[in-house]
Structure formats: structure tokens, C-alpha cells
N, C-alpha and C positions, 0 to 999 in steps of 0.2 A: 508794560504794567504787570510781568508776569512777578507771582509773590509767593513760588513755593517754598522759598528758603528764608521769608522772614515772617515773623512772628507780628501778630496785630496789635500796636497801638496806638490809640487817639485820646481822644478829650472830647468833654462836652462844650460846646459853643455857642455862647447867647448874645456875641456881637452880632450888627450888622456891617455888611457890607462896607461901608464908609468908616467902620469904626477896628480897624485890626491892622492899620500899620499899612507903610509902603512894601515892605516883601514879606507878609506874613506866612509864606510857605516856607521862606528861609528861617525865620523861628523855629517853627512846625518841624522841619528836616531837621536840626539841628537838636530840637530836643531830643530825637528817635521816635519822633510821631509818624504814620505811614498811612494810618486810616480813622479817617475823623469826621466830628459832627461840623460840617458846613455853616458859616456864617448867617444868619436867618437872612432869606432872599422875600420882599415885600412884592408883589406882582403891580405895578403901576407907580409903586415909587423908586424902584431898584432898576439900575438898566440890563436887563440879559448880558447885555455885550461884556461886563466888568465882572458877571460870573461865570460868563466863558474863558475870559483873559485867566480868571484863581485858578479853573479848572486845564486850562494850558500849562501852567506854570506848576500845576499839581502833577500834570505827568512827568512834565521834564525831569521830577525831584522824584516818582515812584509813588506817591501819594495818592491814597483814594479818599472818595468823600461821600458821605451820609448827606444828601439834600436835603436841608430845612427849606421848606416851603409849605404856605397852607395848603396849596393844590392836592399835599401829598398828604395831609393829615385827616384825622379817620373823622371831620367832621362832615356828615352827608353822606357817607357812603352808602349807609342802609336808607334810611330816608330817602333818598335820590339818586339811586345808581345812574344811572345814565346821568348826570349833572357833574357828579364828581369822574366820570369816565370824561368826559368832557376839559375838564378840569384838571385831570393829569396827562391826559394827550397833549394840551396845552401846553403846561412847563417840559413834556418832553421835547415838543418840535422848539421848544428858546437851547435848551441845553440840558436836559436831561439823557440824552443819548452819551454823552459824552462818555470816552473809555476811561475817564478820571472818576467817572462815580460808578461806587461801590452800588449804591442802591440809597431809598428814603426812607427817610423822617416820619413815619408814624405818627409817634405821639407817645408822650408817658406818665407812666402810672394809672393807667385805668382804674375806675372803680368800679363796682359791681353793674350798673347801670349802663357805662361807656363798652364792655366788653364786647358784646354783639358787633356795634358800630366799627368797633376798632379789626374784628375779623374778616366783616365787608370790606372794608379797605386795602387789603392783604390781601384778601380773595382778587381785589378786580387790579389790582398792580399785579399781580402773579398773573394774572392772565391776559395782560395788556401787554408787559415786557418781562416776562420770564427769568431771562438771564441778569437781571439787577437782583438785591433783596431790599425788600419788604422789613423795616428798624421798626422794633416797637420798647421799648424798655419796662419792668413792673417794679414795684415798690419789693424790699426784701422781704422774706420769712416771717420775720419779728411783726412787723405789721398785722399777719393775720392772726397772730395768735390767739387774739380774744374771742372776735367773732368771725369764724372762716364765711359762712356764708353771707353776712352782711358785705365784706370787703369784695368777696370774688364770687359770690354768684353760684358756689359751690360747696356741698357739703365738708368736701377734704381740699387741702393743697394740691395733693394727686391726683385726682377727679379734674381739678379746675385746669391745671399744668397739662392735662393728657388730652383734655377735649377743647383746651385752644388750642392747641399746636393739629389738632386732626383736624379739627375744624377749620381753620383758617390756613392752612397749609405754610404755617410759621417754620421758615430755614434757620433759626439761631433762637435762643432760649437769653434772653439779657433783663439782669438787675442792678440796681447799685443799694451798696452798704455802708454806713459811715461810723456805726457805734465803736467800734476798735478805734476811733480818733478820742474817746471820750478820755477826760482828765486822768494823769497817770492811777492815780490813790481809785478811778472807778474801771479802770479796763479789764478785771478782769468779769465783768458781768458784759461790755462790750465784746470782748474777744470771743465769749459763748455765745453770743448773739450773729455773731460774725462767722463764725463757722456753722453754725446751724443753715443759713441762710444759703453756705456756701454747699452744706452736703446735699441737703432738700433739693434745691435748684440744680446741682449735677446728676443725681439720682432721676430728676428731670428730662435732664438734658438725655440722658443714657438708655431711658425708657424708650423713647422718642424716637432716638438717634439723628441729632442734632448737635450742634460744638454751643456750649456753654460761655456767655459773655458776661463781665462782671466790671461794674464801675467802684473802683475805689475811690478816695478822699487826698485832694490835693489842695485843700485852702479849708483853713480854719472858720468855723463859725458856729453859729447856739453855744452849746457846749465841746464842740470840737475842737481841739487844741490843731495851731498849725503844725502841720506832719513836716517832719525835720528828714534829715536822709536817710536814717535807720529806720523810720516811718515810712517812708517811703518805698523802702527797700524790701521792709516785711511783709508789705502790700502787696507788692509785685511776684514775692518770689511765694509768699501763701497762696496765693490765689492762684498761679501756676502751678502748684509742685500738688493743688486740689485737683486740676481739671482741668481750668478754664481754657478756651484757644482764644479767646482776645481779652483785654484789659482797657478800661476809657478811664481819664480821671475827670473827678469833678472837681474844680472845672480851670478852663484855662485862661480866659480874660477875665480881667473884671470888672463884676454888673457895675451897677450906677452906687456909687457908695454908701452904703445903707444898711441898717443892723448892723451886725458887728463882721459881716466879712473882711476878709485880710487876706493876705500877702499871698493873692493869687499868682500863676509864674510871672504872665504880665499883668503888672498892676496898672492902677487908675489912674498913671502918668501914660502908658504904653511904654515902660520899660519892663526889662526883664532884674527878677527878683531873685533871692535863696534859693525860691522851690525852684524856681527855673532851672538853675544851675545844677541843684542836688537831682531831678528829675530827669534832668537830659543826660547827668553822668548816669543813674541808674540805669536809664533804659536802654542807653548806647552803652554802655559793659553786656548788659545782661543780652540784649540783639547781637553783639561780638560772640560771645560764649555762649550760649543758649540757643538761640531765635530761629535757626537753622534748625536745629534736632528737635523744637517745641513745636515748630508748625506744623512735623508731621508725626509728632507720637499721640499716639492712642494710652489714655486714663485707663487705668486695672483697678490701683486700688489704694488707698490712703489710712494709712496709721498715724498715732497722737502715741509720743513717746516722754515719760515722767510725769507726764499730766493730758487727762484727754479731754479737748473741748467742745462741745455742739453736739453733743451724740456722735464724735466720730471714735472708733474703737481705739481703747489703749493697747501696743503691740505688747504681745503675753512674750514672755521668753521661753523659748523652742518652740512654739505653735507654728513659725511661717517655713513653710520649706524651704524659702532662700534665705532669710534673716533670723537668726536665732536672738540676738537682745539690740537695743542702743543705747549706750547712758552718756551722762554729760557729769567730767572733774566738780563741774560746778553746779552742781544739781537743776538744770537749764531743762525746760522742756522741748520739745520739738518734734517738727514734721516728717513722717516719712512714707514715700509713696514709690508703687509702681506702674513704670508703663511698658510699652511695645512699638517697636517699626514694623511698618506693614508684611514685613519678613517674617516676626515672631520676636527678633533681637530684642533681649530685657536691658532695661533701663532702670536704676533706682536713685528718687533724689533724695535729698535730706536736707531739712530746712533749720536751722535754730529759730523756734518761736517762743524768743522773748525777745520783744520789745526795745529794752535797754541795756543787758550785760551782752558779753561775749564771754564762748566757752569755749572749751577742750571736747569734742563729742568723740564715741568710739563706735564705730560699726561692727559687729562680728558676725557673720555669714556664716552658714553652714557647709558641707563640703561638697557638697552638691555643686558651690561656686568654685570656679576651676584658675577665673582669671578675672581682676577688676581694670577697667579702665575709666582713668578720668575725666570729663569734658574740660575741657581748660580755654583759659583767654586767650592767643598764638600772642608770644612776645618769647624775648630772652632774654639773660644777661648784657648790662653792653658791655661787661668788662671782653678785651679782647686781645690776642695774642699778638707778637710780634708780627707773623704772616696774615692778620686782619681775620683770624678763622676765631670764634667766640671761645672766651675760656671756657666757660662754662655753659654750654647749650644747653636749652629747654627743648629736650628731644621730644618733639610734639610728630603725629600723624592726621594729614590733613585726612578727612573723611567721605566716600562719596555724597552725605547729604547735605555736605559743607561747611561742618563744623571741624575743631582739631582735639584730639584724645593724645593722651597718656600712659603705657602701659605703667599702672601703679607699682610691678614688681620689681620692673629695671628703670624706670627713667625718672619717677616720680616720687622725690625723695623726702617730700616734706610732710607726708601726708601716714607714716609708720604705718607704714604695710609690711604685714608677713603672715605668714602661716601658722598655726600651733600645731602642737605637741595632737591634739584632738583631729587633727584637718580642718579645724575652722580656721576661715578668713580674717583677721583681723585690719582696719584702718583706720584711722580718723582724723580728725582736722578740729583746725582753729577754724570757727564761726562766729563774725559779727553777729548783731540783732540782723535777725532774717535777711541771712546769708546763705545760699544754697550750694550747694555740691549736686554734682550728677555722676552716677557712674555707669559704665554699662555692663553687665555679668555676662563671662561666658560660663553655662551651666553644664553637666552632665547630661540633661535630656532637652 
């Protein structure tokens, strides 16, 4: 079950047990799911035995799992300690010990009243079984904005964000956001909604020192249009290229047919759908190229380039010591951010944030950067020569953290890299709707 080389994602899960299919971890796998919300386990109507069989079949595949059970939810905790210790000793001797699970089910969205409860909970799971975690999810940003203390029980977001996580000895900081789904003609009051939520709650997570979890939107409803795979894809690679070290979507079966939900991956027959398809190629590309270098870089810092959203900074030109400007042929906004390997090695990604076009973006670096490499998919040509050697090889280097790079200046030709007259760097690339590049800088110092 070891998972240092892959990056986390799951789904929120509000089947039960009897209702996800004869090999639903084969779904699961196959979308590029690895860590997820557990099908809701019933104590008295659910048999143990069938959720040790999922949690069998979740190792075989490398899969962990978030346990939904009420044993494990913050009801009672304060109230009744000893009752709810009771209560989760219980689901651990059925199958809570199990090395398939990550840790449990909380509960979500607390409101100002449940907060207390939901800490107690935390507190005596942390101290019953240590090495699980303790899942609790909050409502995003936007929700407080009216009245912080009515929702959270706290004067500031800050306040509230610093003295649960002290308080209740919370290992991961998790929200979900959905306004960026909202109809094309209103997104962009979503999009600032959606990045506000995403700085506030990193700025959290970083305070803390804690890894930041964010659920996006994978099935349309209210006003949320269904996310197509540019939607999809914007999702994934913003909310990474922010901070985050895990991603869930909401959601992946679907509930009992009612309001206007849709075209969840498996729908209301148990087949698999659109998103299915566009969702399992997004996340299995991005775990190919990505997942490996994402699981272990550490968040520096994030820029908004042509346009900046949420209160995140617009990059000035010549203010960063490693990036002097970025623009896009087609006046495209976008993401750009830094990180670090535990080494100090810099990382810089670049996201196109819009939604629907694709651009031309250019990077120019200052000369401070010495050398660009870029994270790439490992594939090549298959055109091939008489002696069966590739015509044309994609001279990739595989990398000790298990990704494959590209020296931008010799092997990497699609991507107009050169130097100027100045010694700045120049590169850039073609970007779908939230499309990401990674490069990693060797610098001067």
C-alpha cells in the first residue's frame, strides 16, 4: 500500500454497500481513483464480511479508503465519550484495522454549533488509533462571508481555521467548491469565488503545516452545468498547480434520481458515463506525468497572469527573480506557480485558466535560470526505422522520483526554447483549457 509516488485521488460516495456494482474497485482503478470515500457501511444491516471482501480487493488495486460509518461520525463524541469510544473500537475490531483504510468519515460541513462535537471526535480517534486519519470536510470560503461568526463560531476564517486544527489535532485541512461549475455567461463571479476559497484555505493549510484537500465538481446540478473534460481538466490541474495534495470529486455514483442531478460517472443504471470516461483519461494522463513529482513537492507560491482571481497576486513584470513576464498570443489568462523537492530543486507550473479557448502562452525567465526541463508523458514516435530503432525519439530522462523530464534546450522541440540577446529564457507552449506544463529550473543560486 506504499503511495509515495502517486498522487491522491477519490470521490465522494453516498452508495451503499449493495448498491456499487459487482467489481466496483475495478471502476475505481481504472478511473485513476487510489483514495476514496467508502460506500456508507449500516452497523446491523451491512454484513462486516462484504466490507472486508471491498477492503481486500482495494489492496490488491493500491486503493485506500475513507470509512463511512456512523460509529466514526462526530455524533456523541462530546456528549458521551466513553459511548462513542465504544462505538469506534467496535467498527475497528469488524474491519477498521484493515491496511486498505486510510482513516474515517467524520462528517461534513459543520456548522457553528456541531464544531466542538466534531473535535471530540478527532481528538478520541487520534488517540484510539493514531496511525489512521481522522476525514472531516467544511463548507468553502464563500459561505462565510456574510456572517463569519454565525457559521464558524469564530470572529475571523483565521481564528476559526487555526484553533480547529490546534484544537482537535486535524492532519489534513479539506473543502469542497463548486461555483466555477456555474453557467458559462456567470463564471466569472464563480471563478473568484473559487479561487478565494482555494488561497484562504492554503494559507490555512500552511499556517498549520498540514497538506490541503479540495473537492471539485463532477456532476452537474442547481445551477451547475455538467463539467465536460476541459472542466474537468481545469479543475484538476487549478487546484494543483494552487497547493492542494489531494483532489475528491463530487460525486461518483448516483443518488436516488431527484432535483436535477445528472450525468454522474456512474449513473442511475450503474453504467459508466461521459464524465466517466473524460475523468479517468484526465486523471490517468495527469498520475502518468505529474502524480509522482506532485506527491512530493512542497507549495511556494502562486501567481494569476492577464487577469488575477480571488485575491491571488497578478505577476508584475521583472518583480520575480526567476520569472520576469508571461503572456498569452491570445490574450488567455493563467496560472502560475512555484514549488520545491525536499532537496530545495525548483519547480515551476503554468496552468491556462480559461475555461474554453486554447492559447499560445510564453514564459520568459530571467538569467538567473540556467537550464528548463520539462515534465513530459514517457511516450514516442512510433514511426520507426528499418533496424526497428524510432525515427524520431522522444529523448525523455526517467527521474529518481519517478517521473520523465526533457532537457528543453536539446530534446524538446515543440515547446520554442532559446535564450535571448538579454540572457533571459524564453519558452512556451500550446495550452488547452486548463492544461498544465511543469518545468523544473536549474538556477544560479
Amino acid at each position: 500500500m506504499e503511495q509515495n509516488n502517486i498522487f491522491p485521488l477519490g470521490f465522494w460516495n453516498y452508495a451503499r454497500l449493495n448498491g456499487i456494482g459487482a467489481d466496483p474497485v475495478k471502476d475505481w482503478a481504472e478511473a485513476g481513483m487510489n483514495l476514496c470515500h467508502s460506500p456508507h457501511f449500516v452497523p446491523g444491516e451491512d454484513d462486516p464480511a462484504d466490507m472486508r471482501a471491498l477492503l481486500d480487493k482495494c489492496a490488491e488495486r493500491g486503493i485506500r479508503l475513507i470509512l463511512d460509518d456512523p460509529r466514526c461520525h462526530w455524533t456523541g463524541a462530546l456528549s458521551d465519550p466513553e459511548g462513542y469510544r465504544a462505538r469506534f473500537r467496535e467498527m475497528l475490531d469488524e474491519f477498521g484495522r484493515h491496511p486498505a483504510v486510510y482513516g474515517f468519515y467524520v462528517g461534513d460541513e459543520p456548522g457553528a454549533g456541531q464544531m466542538e462535537e466534531a473535535k471530540a471526535a478527532i481528538r478520541i480517534q487520534r488517540e484510539i488509533l493514531p496511525e489512521k486519519v481522522p476525514f472531516i470536510n467544511f463548507n468553502p470560503y464563500y459561505a462565510h462571508a456574510g456572517n463569519v461568526e454565525a457559521h464558524l463560531g469564530a470572529p475571523t476564517f483565521e481564528e476559526w481555521a487555526d484553533r480547529f486544527v490546534q484544537d482537535s489535532g486535524l492532519s489534513q485541512l479539506s473543502y469542497d467548491h463548486y461555483l466555477q461549475m456555474n453557467p458559462q455567461d456567470a463564471a466569472e463571479s464563480g471563478i473568484g469565488e473559487y479561487y478565494s476559497s482555494l488561497r484562504h484555505f492554503m494559507d490555512a493549510a500552511k499556517r498549520n503545516g498540514i497538506p490541503l484537500w479540495v473537492t471539485n465538481l463532477s456532476v452537474g446540478h442547481f445551477r451547475y452545468r455538467c463539467p465536460n473534460e476541459d472542466d474537468l481538466r481545469w479543475q484538476l490541474n487549478t487546484t494543483v498547480a494552487c497547493g492542494a495534495k489531494c483532489v475528491w470529486w463530487f460525486f461518483f455514483y448516483m443518488r436516488v434520481v431527484r432535483i436535477n442531478y445528472r450525468l454522474a460517472p456512474i449513473d442511475e443504471h450503474g453504467h459508466r458515463t461521459l464524465t466517466y470516461d473524460s475523468l479517468a483519461r484526465i486523471q490517468n494522463t495527469f498520475q502518468k506525468q505529474f502524480g509522482a513529482l506532485f506527491s512530493q513537492l512542497t507549495h511556494d507560491e502562486t501567481f494569476h497572469t492577464g487577469k488575477a482571481y480571488g485575491g491571488y497576486p497578478l505577476l508584475e513584470e521583472g518583480k520575480h527573480p526567476l520569472l520576469d513576464r508571461v503572456s498569452c498570443d491570445h490574450g488567455l489568462p493563467g496560472v502560475v506557480s512555484f514549488f520545491r523537492m525536499p532537496d530545495g530543486t525548483k519547480y515551476m507550473a503554468l496552468v491556462n485558466n480559461s475555461q474554453t479557448e486554447s492559447g499560445y502562452f510564453h514564459t520568459f525567465l530571467t538569467p538567473k535560470v540556467k537550464e528548463m526541463y520539462r515534465v513530459c508523458f514517457a511516450m514516442q514516435d512510433t514511426a520507426k526505422k528499418p533496424d526497428g530503432t524510432y525515427a524520431s525519439p522522444y529523448l525523455y530522462t526517467r527521474m529518481p522520483y519517478g517521473g520523465v523530464e526533457v532537457n528543453c534546450a536539446r530534446n524538446d522541440v515543440c515547446n520554442g526554447f532559446g535564450i535571448l540577446g538579454d540572457g533571459k529564457v524564453h519558452n512556451a507552449a500550446w495550452l488547452a483549457p486548463g492544461q498544465m506544463e511543469v518545468w523544473r529550473l536549474v538556477t544560479e543560486d
